[in-house]
N, C-alpha and C positions, 0 to 999 in steps of 0.2 A: 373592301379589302382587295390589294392587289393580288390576280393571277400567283400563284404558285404552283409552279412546274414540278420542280423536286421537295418534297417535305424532309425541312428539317427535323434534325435528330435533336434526343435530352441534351447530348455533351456538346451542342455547336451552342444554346441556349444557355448552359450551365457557364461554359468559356465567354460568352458576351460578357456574363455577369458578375463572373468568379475573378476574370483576371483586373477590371478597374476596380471593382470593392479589394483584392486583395492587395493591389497599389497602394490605395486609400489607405488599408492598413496599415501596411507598411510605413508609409509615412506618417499616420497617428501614431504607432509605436514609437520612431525614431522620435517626434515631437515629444511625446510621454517623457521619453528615455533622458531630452533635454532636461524636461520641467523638473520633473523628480533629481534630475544631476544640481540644478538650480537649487529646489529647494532643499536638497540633501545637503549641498555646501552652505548656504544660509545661515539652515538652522544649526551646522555645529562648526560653524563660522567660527574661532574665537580671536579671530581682530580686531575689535569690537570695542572702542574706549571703557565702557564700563568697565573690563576685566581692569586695567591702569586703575581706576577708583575704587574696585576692590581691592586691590593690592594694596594702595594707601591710604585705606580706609582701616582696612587691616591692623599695618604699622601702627596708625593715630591710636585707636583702641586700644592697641597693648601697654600696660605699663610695664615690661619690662624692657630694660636697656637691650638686652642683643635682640632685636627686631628679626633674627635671623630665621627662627623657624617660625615665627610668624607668617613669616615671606612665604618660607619654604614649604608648609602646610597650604597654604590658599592657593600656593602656584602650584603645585600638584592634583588638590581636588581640579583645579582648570586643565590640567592639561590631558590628565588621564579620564577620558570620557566614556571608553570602553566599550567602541564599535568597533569592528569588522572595516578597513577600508580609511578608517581615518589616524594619522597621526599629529599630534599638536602638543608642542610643548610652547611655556611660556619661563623666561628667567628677569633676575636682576639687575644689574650693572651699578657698579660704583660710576658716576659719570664721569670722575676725573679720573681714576685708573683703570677703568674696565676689571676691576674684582667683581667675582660671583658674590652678589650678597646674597639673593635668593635662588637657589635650587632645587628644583621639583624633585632630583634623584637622589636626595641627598639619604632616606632610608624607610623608616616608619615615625608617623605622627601620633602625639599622646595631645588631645584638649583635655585637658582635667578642671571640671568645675569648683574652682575655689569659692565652699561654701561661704567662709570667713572673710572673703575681699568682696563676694557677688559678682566676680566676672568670669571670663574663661583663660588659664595659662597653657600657654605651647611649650610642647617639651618631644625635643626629637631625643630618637635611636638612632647615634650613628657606629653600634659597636659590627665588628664584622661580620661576628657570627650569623646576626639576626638579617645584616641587608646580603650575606650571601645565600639564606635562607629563603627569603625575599626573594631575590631575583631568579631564582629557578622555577618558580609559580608565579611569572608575571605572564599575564592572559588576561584579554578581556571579561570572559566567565568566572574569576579568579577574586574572591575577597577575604580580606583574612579579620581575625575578632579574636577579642584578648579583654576580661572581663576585670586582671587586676594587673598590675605594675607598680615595679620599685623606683621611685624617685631619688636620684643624687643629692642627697645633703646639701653637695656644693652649686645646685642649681642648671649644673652643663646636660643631662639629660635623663632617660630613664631605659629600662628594661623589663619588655614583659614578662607575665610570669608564662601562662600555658596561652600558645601564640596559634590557632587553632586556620587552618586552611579548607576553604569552605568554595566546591565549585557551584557554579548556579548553570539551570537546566529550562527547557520550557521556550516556549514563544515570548512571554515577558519575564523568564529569568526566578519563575513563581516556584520552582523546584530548586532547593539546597542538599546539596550532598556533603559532607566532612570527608576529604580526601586524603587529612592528612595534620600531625599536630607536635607541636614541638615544645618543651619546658627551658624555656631561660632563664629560669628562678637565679640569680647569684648565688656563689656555691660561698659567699663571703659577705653577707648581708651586711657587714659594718659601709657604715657610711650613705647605704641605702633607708628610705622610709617607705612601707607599704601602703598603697591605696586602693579604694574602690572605689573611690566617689565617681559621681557621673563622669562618664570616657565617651570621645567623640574619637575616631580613627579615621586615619587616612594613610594609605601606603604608598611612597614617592613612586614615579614612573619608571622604567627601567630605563638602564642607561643605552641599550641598543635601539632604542626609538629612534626614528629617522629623525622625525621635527626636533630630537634636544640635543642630538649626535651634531644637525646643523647649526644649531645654535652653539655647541661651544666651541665647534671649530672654525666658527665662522667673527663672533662677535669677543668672548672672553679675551680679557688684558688689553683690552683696545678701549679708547672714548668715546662715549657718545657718536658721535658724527663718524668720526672713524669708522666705530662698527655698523652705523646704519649702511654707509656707503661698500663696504667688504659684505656685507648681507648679499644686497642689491648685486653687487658684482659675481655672485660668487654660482658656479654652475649647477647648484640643486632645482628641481624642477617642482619648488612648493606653489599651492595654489595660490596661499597669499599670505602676507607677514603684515607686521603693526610694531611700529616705535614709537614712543611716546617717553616726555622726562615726567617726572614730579618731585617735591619737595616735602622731605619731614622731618622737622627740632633742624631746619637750615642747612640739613643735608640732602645733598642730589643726585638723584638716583636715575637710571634710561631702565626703561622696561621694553623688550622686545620678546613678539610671540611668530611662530610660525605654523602654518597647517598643509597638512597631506591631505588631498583626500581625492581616494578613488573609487570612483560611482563601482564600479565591477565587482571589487572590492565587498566594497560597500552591501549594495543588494542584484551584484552582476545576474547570480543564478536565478534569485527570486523573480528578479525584473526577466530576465529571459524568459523563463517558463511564465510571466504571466504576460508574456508577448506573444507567444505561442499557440498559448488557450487561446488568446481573443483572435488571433488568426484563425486558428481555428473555427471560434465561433460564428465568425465574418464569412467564412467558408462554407459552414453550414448554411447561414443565410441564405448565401448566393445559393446553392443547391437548391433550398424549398420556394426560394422565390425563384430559379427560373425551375425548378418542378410545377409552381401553379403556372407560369405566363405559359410554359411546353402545354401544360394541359388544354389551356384554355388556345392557345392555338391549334392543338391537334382536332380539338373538336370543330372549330371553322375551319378547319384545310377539309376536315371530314364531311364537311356538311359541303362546302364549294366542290368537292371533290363528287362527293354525291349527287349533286346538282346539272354537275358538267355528264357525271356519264348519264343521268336521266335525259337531261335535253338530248345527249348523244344518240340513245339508243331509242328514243321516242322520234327522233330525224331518222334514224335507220330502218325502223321498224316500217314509218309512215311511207317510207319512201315507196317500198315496193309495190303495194297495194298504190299507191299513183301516178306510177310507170304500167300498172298493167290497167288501170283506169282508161288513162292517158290510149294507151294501145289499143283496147274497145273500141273506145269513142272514136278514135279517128276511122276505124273500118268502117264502125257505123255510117260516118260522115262523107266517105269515100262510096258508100254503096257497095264495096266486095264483099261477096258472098253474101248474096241476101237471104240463103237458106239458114245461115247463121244468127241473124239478127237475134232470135231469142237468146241462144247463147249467149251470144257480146253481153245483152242487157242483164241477164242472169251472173253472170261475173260481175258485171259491173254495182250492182245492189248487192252481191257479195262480201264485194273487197273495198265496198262503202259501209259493209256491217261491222267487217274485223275493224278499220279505220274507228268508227265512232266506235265501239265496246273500248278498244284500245284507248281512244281519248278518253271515255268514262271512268276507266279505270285509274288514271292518271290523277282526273280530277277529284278522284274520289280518295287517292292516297295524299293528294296535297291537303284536302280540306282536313281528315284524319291529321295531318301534322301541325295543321292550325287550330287542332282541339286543345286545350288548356284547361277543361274541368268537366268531373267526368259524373255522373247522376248513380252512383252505386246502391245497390240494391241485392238480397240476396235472389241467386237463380237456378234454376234446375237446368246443367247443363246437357245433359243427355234426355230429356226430354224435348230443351233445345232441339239438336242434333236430330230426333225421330220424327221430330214438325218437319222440318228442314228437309227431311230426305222425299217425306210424301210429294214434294214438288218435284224430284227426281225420279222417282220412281219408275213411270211410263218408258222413259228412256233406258233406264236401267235393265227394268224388264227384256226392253223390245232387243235389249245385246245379252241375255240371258245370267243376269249378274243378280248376286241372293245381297241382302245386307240384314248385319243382328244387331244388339245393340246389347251391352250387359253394365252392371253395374249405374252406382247413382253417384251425383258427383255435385254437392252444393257450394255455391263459390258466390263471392262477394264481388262483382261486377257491374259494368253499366250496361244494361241489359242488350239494348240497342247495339252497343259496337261489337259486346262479344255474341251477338247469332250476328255480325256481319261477317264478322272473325270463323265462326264457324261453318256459313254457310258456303266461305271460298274452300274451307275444308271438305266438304261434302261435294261442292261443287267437281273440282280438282280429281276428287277420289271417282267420281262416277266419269268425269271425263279420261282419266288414264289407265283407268282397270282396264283387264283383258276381257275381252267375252268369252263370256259363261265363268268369269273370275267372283271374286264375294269382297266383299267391303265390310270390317266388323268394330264395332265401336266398344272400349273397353276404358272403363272409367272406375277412378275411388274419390278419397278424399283430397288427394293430392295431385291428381294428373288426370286427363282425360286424354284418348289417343287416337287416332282414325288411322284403320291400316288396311292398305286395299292391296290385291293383288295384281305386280307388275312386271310384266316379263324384258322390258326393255331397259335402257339405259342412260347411266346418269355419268355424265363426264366433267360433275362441278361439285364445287364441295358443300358441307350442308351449308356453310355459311353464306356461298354464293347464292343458293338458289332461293337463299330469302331476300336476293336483293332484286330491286324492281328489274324488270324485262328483262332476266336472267333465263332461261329455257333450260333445263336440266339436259336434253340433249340437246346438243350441238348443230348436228347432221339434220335436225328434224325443224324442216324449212315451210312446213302450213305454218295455216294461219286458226290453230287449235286450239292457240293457248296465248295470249298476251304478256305472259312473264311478269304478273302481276299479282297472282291469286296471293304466294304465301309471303310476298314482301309483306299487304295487304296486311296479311294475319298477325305478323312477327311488328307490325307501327303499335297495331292493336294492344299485342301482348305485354310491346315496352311501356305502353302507357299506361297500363293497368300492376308492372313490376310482374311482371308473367314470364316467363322461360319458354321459348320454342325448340325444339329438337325435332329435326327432321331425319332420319337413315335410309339404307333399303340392303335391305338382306334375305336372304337367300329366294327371290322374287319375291317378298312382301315390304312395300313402302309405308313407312311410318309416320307418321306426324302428331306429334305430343306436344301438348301444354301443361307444362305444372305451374301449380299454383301456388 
């Protein structure tokens, strides 16, 4: 891995990632926002020759002579589809006069099943009351139901009885509410016949429809051709139209349909907020994916980082001790002062002891980092710690220093590293006490602590001075201490999930392990 001088930050990491994934999105959304405009126009497409074949398929089917609400029934169910965003109507045309034969607005549709013929007859409303009734509840959510009607004697149309107004609620429309109801019954039944037989409804489209308002301003009293061509010409901005002729009993008829349809409209809110989310969630991504790659880079800046200041301070350290080597040797070599000689050589085996303890300890924290499994066993740690001090003792004595040991502390360890761990504790503690100071070991089930008494001075935080050749003081320029003892203890303690806490208060220095 390349040198890294300054370590980057979470948000320089986050911004790599966050800003081309959030690109990315962006452009999947706007693609999305195509597909769906695609297949949103598709699917309620009604340009579409089929509808021409239902129309005169329609006609064919009917036996009766005025074809007229036959038309105007089927071209209604087509044109009112009853979404948010779309408008379509479809009409008729006489071809040689451009008269409306079929019109979708023309009021409400009765199919009444003629048990007695076995087929289905059309019978529109076109009295006023009921299509100005009609047209004030025209909405998409809007359907209306009428369970009986009076039939005209003379065949021209009918009138419902109780014409009932029914809004629909819900995600698919699966909630009905009755908003509203009205009685057409004839107040003059002559001439009327009542029925119930099976009833199919359909209620014409309104006449303020964009797509039927272009169609009759654009197409009606014109022919064929005429009106395809004033369609084409004319400045509405529909998304697309359909003309087609066909022929029924050798009369010709142009059928022309046109459609609105606006995606925004349509599912503008839906689709946004779910463009939103997925940005959103793209965003989030980008977050946890560059929170692991931060992660995992801060730990190799930390580990290079660590490395550089150990070579650093292992080249600074070694240095002095081989300038004053260096300086010996050449007096020696010189012959001045030859009542010195022992001195020179006495330094010189010195400052060749701190040099190798210094490298041992080096070597001994690398190999610690190159441990990978660890032989756990339970241990008596403060009996540890009392083996350990007997090797101290003599010294301790000879600076007039007590040491106690109290409590019992069993812990689950690999025996071996933690009396390594321990004994740079004890080590440390007899090397920095005061004389005639005390050293006292206090332990439970969860912590073991070694606190010696120390009357000098710490100018680095606890965190520093577990870092390798860190010296707690500063100003304190022997060669006493290698700055190695509690890095030593604190590799140990991460390997094991162990806690080190080091303090010093009020002259007693601490150093605790919990477990």
């Amino acid at each position: 891995m390349e040198r890294r001088n300054k370590k980057l930050t979470l948000g320089t990491f986050f911004r790599k990632r966050a800003v081309p994934m959030a690109i990315i999105a962006v452009v999947l959304c706007i693609i999305a926002a195509f597909v769906i405009d695609l297949i949103g126009f598709v699917t309620v497409d009604t340009s579409q020759l089929s509808q021409t074949y239902m129309v005169r398929d329609a006609v064919h089917q009917s036996s009766q002579e005025d074809k007229k609400p036959v038309m105007d029934s089927w071209l209604s169910l087509m044109s009112d589809i009853g979404m948010d965003g779309v408008y379509t109507a479809s009409v008729v045309l006489d071809a040689e006069t451009g008269e409306l034969v079929g019109d979708p607005a023309t009021g409400l549709f009765a199919v009444v099943n003629e048990l007695e013929k076995d087929k289905a007859v059309y019978y529109t409303c076109r009295d006023e009351d009921v299509v100005e009734f009609i047209e004030q509840y025209h909405a998409n959510d809007i359907q209306f139901r009428f369970d009986e009607i009076y039939l005209r004697d003379d065949g021209t149309g009918f009138r419902p009885a109780k014409l009932a107004v029914i809004k629909l609620s819900g995600s698919q429309h699966e909630k009905e509410t009755q908003i509203d109801e009205r009685d057409f019954t004839p107040a003059d039944l002559t001439g009327y016949t009542k029925t119930t037989r099976k009833l199919g409804i359909a209620a014409g489209i309104s006449k303020d429809n964009k797509a039927y308002r272009t169609l009759i301003d654009n197409v009606v009293g014109k022919n064929g051709e005429d009106a395809y061509q004033a369609l084409i010409r004319c400045d509405e901005n529909f998304r697309t139209m359909m003309y087609d002729t066909f022929t029924v009993d050798g009369k010709k008829y142009t059928f022309f349909s046109v459609l609105y349809y606006n995606l925004w409209e349509f599912c503008g809110v839906e689709l946004l907020l779910e463009c939103l989310v997925f940005i959103g969630l793209v965003l989030l991504a980008a977050f946890i994916w560059a929170k692991i790659a931060y992660t995992k880079y801060a730990a190799q800046y930390e580990s290079d980082e660590y490395r550089r200041t150990m070579v650093n301070a292992l080249a600074h350290d070694l240095k002095s001790p081989l300038m004053a080597i260096s300086g010996y040797a050449e007096n020696l070599q010189s012959g001045a002062h030859p009542d010195k000689m022992c001195h020179y050589t006495t330094a010189i085996l010195e400052n060749t002891r701190c040099m190798n303890e210094l490298i041992e300890s080096t070597l001994e924290l690398s190999k610690l980092e190159g441990t990978r499994t660890l032989a756990k066993d339970k241990t008596e740690a403060v009996a540890i710690v009392t083996e350990l001090y007997e090797k101290y003792r003599p010294q301790a004595e000879s600076r007039g220093i007590t040491f106690a040991a109290d409590g019992r502390c069993s812990v689950s360890a690999d025996t071996a590293l933690l009396r390594q761990a321990l004994e740079n504790l004890v080590a440390n503690a007899v090397k920095y006490t005061d004389d005639g100071g005390s050293i006292k070991v206090k332990a439970d089930a969860k912590s073991l602590s070694v606190i010696n008494t120390f009357s000098g001075s710490i100018d680095k935080t606890a965190e520093e001075i577990c870092r390798p050749f860190v010296r707690g003081d500063s100003s304190r320029n022997d060669h006493t201490g290698t700055g190695m003892g509690l890095a030593i203890v604190k590799n140990i303690c991460d390997m094991h999930g162990f806690a080190l806490k080091v303090k010093l208060e009020n002259g007693r220095f601490t150093a605790e392990i919990r477990f």
